[in-house]
C-alpha positions in Angstrom: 53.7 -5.6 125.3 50.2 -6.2 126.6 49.5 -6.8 129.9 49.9 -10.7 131.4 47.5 -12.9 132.5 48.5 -15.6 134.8 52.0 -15.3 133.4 50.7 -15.3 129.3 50.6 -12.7 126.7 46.8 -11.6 126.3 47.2 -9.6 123.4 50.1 -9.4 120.2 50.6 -6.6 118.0 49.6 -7.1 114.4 50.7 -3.7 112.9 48.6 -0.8 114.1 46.1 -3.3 116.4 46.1 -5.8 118.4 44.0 -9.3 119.0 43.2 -10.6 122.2 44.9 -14.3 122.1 44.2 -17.2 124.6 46.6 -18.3 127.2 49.2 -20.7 125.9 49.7 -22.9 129.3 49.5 -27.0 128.5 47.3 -27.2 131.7 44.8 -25.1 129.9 44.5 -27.3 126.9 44.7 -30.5 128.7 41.6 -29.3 130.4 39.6 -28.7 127.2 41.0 -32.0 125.2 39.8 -34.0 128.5 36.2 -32.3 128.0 35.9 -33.4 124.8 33.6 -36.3 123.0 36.5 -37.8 120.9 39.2 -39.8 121.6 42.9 -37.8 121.1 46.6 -39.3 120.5 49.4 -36.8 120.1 52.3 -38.1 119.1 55.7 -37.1 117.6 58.0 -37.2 115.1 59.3 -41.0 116.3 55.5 -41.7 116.2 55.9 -41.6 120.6 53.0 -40.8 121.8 52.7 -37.7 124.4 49.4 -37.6 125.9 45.7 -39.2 125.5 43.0 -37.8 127.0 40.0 -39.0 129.0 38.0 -39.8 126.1 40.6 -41.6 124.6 40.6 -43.7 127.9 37.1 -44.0 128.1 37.0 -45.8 124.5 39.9 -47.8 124.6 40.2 -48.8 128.4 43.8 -47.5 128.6 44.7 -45.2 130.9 47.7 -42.4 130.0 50.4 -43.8 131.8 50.0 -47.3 129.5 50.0 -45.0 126.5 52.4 -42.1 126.8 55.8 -42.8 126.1 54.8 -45.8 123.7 55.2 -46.3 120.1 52.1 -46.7 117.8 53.7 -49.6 116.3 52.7 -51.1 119.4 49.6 -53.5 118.9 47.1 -52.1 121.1 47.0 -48.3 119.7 46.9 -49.8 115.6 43.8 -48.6 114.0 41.9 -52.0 112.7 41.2 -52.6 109.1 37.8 -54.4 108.0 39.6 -57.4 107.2 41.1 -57.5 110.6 45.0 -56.5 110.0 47.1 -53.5 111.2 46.6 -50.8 109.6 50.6 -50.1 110.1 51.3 -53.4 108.1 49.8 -51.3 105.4 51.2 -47.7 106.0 51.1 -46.1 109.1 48.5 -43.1 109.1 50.8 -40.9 111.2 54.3 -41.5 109.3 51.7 -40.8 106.0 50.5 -37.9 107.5 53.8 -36.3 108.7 55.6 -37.4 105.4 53.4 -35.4 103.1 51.5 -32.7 105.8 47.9 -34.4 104.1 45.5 -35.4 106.6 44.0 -38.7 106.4 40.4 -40.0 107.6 39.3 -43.6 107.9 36.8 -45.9 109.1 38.3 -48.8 111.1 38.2 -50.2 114.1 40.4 -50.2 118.0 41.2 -53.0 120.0 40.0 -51.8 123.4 41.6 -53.4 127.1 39.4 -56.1 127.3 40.3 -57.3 123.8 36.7 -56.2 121.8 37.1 -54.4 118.5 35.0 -51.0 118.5 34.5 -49.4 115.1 35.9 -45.9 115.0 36.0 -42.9 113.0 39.7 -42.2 112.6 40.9 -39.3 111.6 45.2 -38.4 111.3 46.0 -34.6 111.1 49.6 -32.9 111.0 50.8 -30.6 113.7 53.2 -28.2 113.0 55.7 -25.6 114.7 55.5 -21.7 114.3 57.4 -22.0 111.0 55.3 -24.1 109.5 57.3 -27.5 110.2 55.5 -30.9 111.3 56.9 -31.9 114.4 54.6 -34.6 114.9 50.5 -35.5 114.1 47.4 -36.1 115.8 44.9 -38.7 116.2 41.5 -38.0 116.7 38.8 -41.1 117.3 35.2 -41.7 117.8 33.0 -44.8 118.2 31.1 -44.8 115.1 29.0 -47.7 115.9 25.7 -45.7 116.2 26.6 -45.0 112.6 27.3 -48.7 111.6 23.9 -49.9 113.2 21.6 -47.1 111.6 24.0 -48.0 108.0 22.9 -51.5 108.4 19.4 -50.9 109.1 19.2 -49.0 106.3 20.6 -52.0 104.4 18.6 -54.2 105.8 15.1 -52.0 105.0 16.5 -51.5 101.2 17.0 -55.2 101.2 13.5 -56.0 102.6 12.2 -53.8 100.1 13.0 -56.2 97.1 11.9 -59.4 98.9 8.8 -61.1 99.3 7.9 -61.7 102.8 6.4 -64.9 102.9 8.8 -66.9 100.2 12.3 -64.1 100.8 12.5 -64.6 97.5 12.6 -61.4 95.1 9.4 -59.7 94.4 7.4 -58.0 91.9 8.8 -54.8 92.6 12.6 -56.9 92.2 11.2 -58.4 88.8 9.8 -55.2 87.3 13.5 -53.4 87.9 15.0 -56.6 86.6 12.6 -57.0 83.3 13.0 -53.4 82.5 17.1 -54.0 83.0 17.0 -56.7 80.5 14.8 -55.7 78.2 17.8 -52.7 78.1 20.7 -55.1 77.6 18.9 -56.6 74.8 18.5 -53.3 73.2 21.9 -53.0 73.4 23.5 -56.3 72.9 20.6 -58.4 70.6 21.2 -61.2 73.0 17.5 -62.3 73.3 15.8 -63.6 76.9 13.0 -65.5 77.8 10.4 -65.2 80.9 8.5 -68.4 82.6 5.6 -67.2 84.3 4.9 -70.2 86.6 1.5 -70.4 88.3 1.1 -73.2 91.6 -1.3 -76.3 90.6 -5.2 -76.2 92.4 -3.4 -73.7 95.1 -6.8 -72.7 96.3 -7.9 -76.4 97.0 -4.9 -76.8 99.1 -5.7 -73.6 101.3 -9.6 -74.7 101.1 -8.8 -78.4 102.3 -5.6 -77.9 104.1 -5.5 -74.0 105.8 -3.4 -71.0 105.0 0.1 -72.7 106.7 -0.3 -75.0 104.3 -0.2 -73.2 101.4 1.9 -70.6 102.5 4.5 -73.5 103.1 3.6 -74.5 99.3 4.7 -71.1 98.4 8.0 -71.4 100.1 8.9 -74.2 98.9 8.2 -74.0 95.4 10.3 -70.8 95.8 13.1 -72.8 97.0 12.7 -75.4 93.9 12.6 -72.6 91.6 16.3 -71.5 92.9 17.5 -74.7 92.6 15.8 -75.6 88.9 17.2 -72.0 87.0 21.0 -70.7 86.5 22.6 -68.6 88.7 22.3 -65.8 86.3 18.5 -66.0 85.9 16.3 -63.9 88.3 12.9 -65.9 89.7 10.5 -64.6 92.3 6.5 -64.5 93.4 4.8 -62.4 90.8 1.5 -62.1 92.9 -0.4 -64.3 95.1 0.5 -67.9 93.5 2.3 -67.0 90.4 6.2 -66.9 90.2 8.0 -65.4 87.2 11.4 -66.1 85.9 13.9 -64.1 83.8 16.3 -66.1 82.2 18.9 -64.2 80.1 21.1 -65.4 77.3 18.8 -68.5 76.3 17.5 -70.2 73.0 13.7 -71.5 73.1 15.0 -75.1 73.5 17.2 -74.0 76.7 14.1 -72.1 77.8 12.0 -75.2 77.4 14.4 -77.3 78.9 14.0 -75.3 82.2 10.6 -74.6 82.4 10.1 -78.6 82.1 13.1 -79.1 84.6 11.0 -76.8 86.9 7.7 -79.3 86.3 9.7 -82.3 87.2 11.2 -80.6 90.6 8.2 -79.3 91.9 6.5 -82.3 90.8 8.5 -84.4 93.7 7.6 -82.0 96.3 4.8 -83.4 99.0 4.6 -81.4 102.0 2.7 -82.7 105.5 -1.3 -82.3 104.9 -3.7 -83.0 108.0 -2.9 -86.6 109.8 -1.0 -88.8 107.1 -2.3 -87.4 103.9 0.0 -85.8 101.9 -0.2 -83.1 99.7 1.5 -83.6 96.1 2.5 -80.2 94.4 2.8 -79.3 90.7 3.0 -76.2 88.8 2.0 -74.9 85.1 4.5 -73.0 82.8 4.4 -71.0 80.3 7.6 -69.0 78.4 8.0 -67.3 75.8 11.6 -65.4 74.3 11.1 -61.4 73.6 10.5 -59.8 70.6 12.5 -57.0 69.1 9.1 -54.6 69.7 7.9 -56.2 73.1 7.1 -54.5 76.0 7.6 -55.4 79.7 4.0 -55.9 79.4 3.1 -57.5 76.1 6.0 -60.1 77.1 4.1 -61.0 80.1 0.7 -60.8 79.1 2.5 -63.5 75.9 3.5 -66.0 78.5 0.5 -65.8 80.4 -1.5 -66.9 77.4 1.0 -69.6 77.5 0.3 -70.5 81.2 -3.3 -70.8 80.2 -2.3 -73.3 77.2 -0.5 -75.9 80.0 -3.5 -75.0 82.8 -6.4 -76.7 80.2 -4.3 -79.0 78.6 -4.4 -80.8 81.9 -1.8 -79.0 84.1 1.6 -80.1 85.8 3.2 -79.3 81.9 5.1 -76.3 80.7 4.6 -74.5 77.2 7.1 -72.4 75.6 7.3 -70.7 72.4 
């Protein structure tokens, strides 16, 4: 045998050579565990948990002697699901994890002392004797909100990326994906679609005679009416400085007229605060047109602009479509 080192083993023989091996005292390996970042739960084959360490303390509020010797069953070590239930209700992680030996990881959240949920990275690993049997399984936590918050930003900044910042309604970048997406479908399915490219009645008078707040609060709420006007399934946002464009899927020239005319008659009851008393009275022009088996994204557009132009000189506050 080797020689010992505070009463361990510091090397084995594996045929010819030997391998220097740590020392196997718990003391030793409480030690490291309490060092480490992440929470730790080890707990046996009844699912009874045998120790925590600091970490574990640290995240949860719950010192060792509240945890060791209790069950995970128990409410305040469950791991959380997003929808707020006990993960045990569904399948305990450790009884999966020493049933089958597979290790599992989840995001989910623990119900700390004070009674706040913190979002965790929870990870379930087997531990086995010498001989290869599971004799009871791990659990290995860390607060993953850092993660969450940077996950949401990102969100948040893709999100932002699609919307116009004055109106949040969806802008031209949005409406270029969304033409392109639909011009697609239709190659796919025949079913034809229509655009309304909807341009805001005398827009620079009102900024002239009334200041930028006031048409930018034009712009907001004629982006509002728009919403409110089209189907749930069609796709409207600000095209460019005062124009809006529409894409309204699955339609028939008369259900595309109908809308672009039931968009004149909503905007058309809009009158937002001017200076003192006066108000000011908005109205829009429209013009729509369906695709063409050999349109373009452009040629459809550049189609119901000519249309626009049509309802601007023919006195404005009208819609054409064709």
């Amino acid at each position: 045998m080797g020689e010992r080192i505070n009463g361990a083993a510091s090397d084995v023989a594996l045929g010819e050579s030997k391998v220097q091996v740590m020392p196997t005292e718990p003391g030793l390996y409480k030690e490291l565990l309490d060092h480490v970042s992440d929470g730790v739960y080890v707990a046996d084959r009844e699912r009874r948990f045998l120790y925590c360490n600091e970490a574990a303390f640290r995240l949860t509020g719950y010192k060792a002697d509240e945890i060791v010797g209790q069950f995970c069953r128990d409410h305040k070590h469950c791991p959380i699901g997003s929808v707020g239930r006990d993960l045990c209700q569904r399948g305990c992680l450790l009884s999966a994890c020493m049933n089958d030996g597979g290790s599992r990881e989840v995001n989910a959240f623990i119900r700390n002392k004070r009674g706040r949920r913190v979002p965790v990275l929870f990870r379930v690993q087997p531990v086995r004797a010498a001989d290869g049997s599971i004799i009871g399984a791990v659990e290995i936590f860390k607060d993953d909100s850092a993660r969450r918050v940077d996950r949401r930003k990102a969100e948040e900044m893709q999100r932002l990326a699609f919307l116009d910042s004055l109106t949040k309604a969806p802008n031209r970048r949005f409406l270029q994906m969304s033409l392109q997406t639909a011009m697609h479908e239709y190659q796919v399915t025949k079913v034809r679609f229509g655009v309304l490219l909807i341009d805001l009645d005398s827009f620079k008078a009102i900024n002239d005679s009334f200041g930028h707040a006031k048409g930018d609060r034009a712009l907001q709420r004629a982006a509002k009416t728009f919403v409110g006007a089209l189907r749930p399934t069609d796709a409207v946002g600000r095209w460019g400085g005062d124009e809006f464009l529409a894409i309204v899927r699955n339609v028939s020239i008369e259900i595309l007229n109908d809308l672009a005319k039931r968009c004149v008659a909503m905007v058309g009851q809009i009158s937002i605060s001017g200076n003192g008393s006066r108000p000011i009275h908005m109205s829009i022009s429209v013009g729509g047109t369906l695709n063409r088996p050999n349109d373009t994204a452009r040629s459809l557009v550049g189609r119901a602009d000519r249309f626009l132009y049509e309802s601007k000189t023919s006195g404005r506050g009208c819609a054409t479509t064709r």
